[in-house]
N, C-alpha and C positions, 0 to 999 in steps of 0.2 A: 502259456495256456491259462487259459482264465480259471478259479478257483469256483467249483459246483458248487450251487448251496447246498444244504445238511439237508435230509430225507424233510419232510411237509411244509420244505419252503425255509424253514428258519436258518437263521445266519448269525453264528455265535455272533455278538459283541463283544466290545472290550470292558473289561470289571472296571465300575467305579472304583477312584480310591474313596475311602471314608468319610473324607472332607468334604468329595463333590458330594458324594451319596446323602450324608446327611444333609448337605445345603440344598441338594436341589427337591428332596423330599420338601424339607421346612416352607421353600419355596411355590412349591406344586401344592400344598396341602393349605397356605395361607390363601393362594386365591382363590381354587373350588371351596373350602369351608368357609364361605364367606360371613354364614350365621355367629360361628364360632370365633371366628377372625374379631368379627365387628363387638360381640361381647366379649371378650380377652382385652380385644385395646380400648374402648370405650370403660369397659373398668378401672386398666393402666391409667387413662388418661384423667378420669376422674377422683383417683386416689391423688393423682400425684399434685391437681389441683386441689385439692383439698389442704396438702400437706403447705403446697406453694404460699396459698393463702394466707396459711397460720404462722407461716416463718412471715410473709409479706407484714402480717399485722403485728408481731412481734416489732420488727425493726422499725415500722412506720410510730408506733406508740412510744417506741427505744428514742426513736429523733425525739418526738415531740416533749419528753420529757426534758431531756436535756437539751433543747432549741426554745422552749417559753424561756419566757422575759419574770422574772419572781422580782417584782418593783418593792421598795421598801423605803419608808421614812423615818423619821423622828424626829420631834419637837421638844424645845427648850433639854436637850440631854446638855452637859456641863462639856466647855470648850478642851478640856482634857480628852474627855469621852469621843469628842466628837475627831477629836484628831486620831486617838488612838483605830477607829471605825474605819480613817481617812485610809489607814496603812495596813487596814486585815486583808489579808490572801483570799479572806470571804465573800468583800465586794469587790464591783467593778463600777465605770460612771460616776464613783463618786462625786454629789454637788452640795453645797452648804452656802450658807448668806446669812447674815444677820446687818443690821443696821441700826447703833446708839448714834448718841450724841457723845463728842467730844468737845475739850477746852484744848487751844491752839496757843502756847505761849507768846504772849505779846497782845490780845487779839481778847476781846471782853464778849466772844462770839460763842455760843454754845450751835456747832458744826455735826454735821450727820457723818459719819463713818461707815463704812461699810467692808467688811470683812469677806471675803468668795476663796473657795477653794478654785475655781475656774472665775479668771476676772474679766475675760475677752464675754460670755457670756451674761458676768453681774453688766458689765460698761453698755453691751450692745455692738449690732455691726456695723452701727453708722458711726462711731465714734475714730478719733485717731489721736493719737499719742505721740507724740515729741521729747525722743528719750533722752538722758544725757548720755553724754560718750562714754561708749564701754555698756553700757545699760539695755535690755531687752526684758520682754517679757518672761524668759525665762528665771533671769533673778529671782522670780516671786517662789522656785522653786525651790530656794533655798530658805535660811531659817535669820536672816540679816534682817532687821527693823527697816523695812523699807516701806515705798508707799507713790501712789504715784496724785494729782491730784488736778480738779478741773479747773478749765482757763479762768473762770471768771472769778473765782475762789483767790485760785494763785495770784490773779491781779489783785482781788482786794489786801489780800495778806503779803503782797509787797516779794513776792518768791518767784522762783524759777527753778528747773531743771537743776539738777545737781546740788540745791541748796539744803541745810537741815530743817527739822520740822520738829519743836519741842508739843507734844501731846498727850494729854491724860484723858481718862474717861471723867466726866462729866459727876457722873456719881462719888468718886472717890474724891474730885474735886469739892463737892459743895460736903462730904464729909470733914475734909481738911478747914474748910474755911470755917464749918458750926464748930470744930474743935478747937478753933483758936489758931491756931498756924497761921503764924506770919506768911507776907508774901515771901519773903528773902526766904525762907525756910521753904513752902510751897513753891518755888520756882526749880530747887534743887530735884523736886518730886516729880517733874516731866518724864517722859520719855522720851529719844532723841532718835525721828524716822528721816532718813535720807529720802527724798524727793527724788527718785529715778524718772520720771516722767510728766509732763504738763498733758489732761485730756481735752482734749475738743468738739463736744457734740452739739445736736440740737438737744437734747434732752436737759431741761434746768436741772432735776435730780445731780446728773454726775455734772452738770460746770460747775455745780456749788460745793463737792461733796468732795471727802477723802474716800477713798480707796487700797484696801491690803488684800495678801493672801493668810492665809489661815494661820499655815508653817512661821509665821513672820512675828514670833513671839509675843500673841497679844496679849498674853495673860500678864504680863508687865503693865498692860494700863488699867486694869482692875487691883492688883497687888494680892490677886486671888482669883481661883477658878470662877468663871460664868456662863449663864445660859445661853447656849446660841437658840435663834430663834426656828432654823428648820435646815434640815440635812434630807438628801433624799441617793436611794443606790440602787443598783440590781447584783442579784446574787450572782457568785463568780461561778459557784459547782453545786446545782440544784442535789447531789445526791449528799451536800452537806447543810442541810434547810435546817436542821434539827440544833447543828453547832449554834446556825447566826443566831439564832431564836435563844438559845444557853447567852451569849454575847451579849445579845440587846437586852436581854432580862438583868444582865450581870450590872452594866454600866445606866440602866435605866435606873437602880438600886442604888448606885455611888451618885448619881446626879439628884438625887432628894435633897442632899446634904446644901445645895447651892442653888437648887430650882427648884419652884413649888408644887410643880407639875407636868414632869419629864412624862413624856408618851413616842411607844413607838406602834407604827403598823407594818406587816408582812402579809403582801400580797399572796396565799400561797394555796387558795383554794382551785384556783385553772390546776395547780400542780397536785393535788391531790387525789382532785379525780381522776386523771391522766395514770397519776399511780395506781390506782385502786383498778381499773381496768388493766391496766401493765402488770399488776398481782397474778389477777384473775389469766391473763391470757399465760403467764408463766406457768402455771398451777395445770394449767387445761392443756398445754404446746406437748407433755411428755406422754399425755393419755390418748391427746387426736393420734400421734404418729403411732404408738403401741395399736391402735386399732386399726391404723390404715397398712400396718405390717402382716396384721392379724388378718386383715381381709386380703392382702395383697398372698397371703401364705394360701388360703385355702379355696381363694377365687381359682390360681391353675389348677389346684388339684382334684376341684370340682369336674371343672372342662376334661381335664385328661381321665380322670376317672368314667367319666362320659363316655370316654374312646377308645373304652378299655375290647371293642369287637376291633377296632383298627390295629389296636395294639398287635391284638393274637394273628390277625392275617400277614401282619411283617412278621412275626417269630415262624409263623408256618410256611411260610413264604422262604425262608432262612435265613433272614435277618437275624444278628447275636443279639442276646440281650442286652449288649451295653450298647453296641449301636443305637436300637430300636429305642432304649431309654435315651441318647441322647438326640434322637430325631424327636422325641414327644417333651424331652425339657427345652432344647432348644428354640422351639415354636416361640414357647411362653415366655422366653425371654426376651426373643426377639420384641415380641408386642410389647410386653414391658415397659423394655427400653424405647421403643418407638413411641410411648405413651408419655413414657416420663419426657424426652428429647424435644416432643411437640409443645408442650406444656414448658417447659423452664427455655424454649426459644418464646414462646409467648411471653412470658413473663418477663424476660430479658429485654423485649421490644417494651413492652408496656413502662419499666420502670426500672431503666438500666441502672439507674444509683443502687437504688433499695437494692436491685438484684445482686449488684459485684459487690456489694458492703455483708450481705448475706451467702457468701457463695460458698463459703466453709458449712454453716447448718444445713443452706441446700443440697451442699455436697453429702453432708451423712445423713439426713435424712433421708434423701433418695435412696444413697445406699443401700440404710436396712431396707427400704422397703422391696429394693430390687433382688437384697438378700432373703428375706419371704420369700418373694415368689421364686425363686430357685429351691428353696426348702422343701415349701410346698408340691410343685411341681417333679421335684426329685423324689419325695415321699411314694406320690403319686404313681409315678412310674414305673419306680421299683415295685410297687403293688400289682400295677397290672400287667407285667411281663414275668411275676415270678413264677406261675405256673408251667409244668409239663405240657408238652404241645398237645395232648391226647384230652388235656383239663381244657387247654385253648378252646380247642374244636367247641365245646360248649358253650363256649363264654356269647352271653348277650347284651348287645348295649343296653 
């Protein structure tokens, strides 16, 4: 037999439980209050871009500091100096050159020399080299008096690959010969460079010229520290600018002693301003989010304060107070969240490095700000449900 409805039609239903009841409230109430809706997440969404931005500029200024290029030179510093620079943790790139005149034993030739920490780029890239056996460029990485030198050179001075090479620097020489020094005595004064390599270019400079690396003991042919003529580097770890500047000032100071006129430069004004904004936006990053918390607290609790006649028709209605407060905090979270969720999926399309590099400050900054508005909005609530239902009855939005 069919079950009668109840006396004027009405047909109990079955009780929500809690979960539906509050979801499907939150649910019904975001799309009819669509005034409400639209300012709750339009604030969400503009807080949270706000916050997006400031982490965004944060890490964008974080790269650029530590991604510029801090170039650096120095001129006539003392060949000690210059090596010691060659092996600081503080540069990177290191390049150096200089080019005397040397005296070649045997040989009444006063010869150009040239000294490179990098020799593939003193030679050039059209050049090529005919090493002797066992012999590579890399040797130059060691600290062996070696040398390599050009064809037409090598033809004149009667040598080859593998052969020895007796050479002083020019100045020490024609010091020896005003002081009286025999040749038999002055011949002993050489230095003795193994020829690893014959070069072959179009360029007359290197067929005529000798060629070393730095490492390759040259302060043996002065018989004393000397000037090189130009170094140049880039800084290894921009947040150590202040070290290399201590360092080049140190060894600019020991190079007076043997050059007339040691000078260095450091590029490091791009990096300064970079910092000076990177200051500023540190300074400024703890105060944006403390306000966007601040507003994020008191934006629901404005709106729910608002709703406080809605409030009272769920409690007279007989909704519990914890329900009814959790159907009016629930709302605001929802938007919230769906403000914040729109915004950091933007921002993720937009600039997925910056974003996954930043995803920990994203992660708590959002948080507090998600934490406000729960604060907020819980303040709120419990405000407008705390009264007597007989107070209700009065209550006007």
């Amino acid at each position: 037999m069919a079950k009668l409805p109840a006396a004027g039609g009405w047909t109990p239903q079955r009780k929500y439980g809690c979960v539906r009841h509050v979801a499907a409230y939150v649910w019904r109430n975001i799309r009819r209050g669509f005034g409400k809706t639209a300012v709750s997440l339009i604030l969400a969404a503009v807080l949270a871009a706000g916050i997006g931005s400031f982490v965004l500029a944060r890490i964008t200024f974080r790269d650029a500091f530590y991604e510029l290029s801090v170039k650096g030179s120095a001129s006539d510093f003392t060949f000690t100096t210059v090596l010691d620079l060659s092996n600081s943790p503080l540069v990177k790139e290191f390049y150096c050159s200089d080019i005397f005149n040397v005296r070649v034993q045997g040989a009444e030739l006063d010869i150009p020399m040239a000294i490179s920490s990098d020799l593939p780029r003193e030679l050039g890239a059209d050049c090529t080299v005919e090493y002797a056996e066992g012999y590579s460029l890399s040797a130059f990485e060691g600290t062996a008096p070696i040398c390599v030198v050009g064809k037409e050179l090598a033809k004149e001075l009667g040598i080859s690959a593998g052969d020895d090479l007796g050479i002083l620097s020019d100045i020490l020489y024609y010091t020896f010969k005003a002081g009286g020094v025999e040749e038999d005595d002055l011949s002993q004064r050489y230095r003795v460079y193994k020829v690893i390599g014959i070069v072959d270019s179009e360029d007359a400079r290197v067929k005529n010229g000798i060629f070393s690396g730095i490492r390759c003991d040259q302060q043996s042919l002065f018989s004393m520290d000397f000037p090189v003529g130009s170094c140049e580097f880039t800084l290894a770890d921009n947040d150590r600018v202040d070290e290399l500047e201590a360092i080049l000032e140190e060894k600019q100071s020991r190079s007076v002693i043997y050059s007339p006129d040691p000078s260095y430069y450091l590029d490091t004004g791009g990096l300064g301003n970079i910092e000076r904004i990177r200051g500023l936006l540190e300074s400024l990053f703890p105060i944006a989010v403390a306000a966007a918390v601040a507003i994020g607290l008191f934006g629901p609790l404005l709106v729910i304060l608002q709703s406080a006649q809605q409030a009272a028709f769920l409690r007279i209605l007989g909704v519990t107070k914890k329900r009814a407060r959790c159907m009016l905090v629930l709302e605001q979270i929802v938007l919230c969240v769906a403000g914040i969720v729109l915004v950091a999926g933007g921002i993720a399309l937009y600039d997925p490095g910056r974003f996954t590099r930043g995803i920990e400050t994203f992660a708590a900054c959002y948080g507090l700000y998600l934490l406000g508005c729960v604060c907020g909005a819980t303040a709120a609530a419990i405000q407008v449900t705390r009264h007597r239902l007989l107070e209700l009855l009065q209550v006007k939005e």
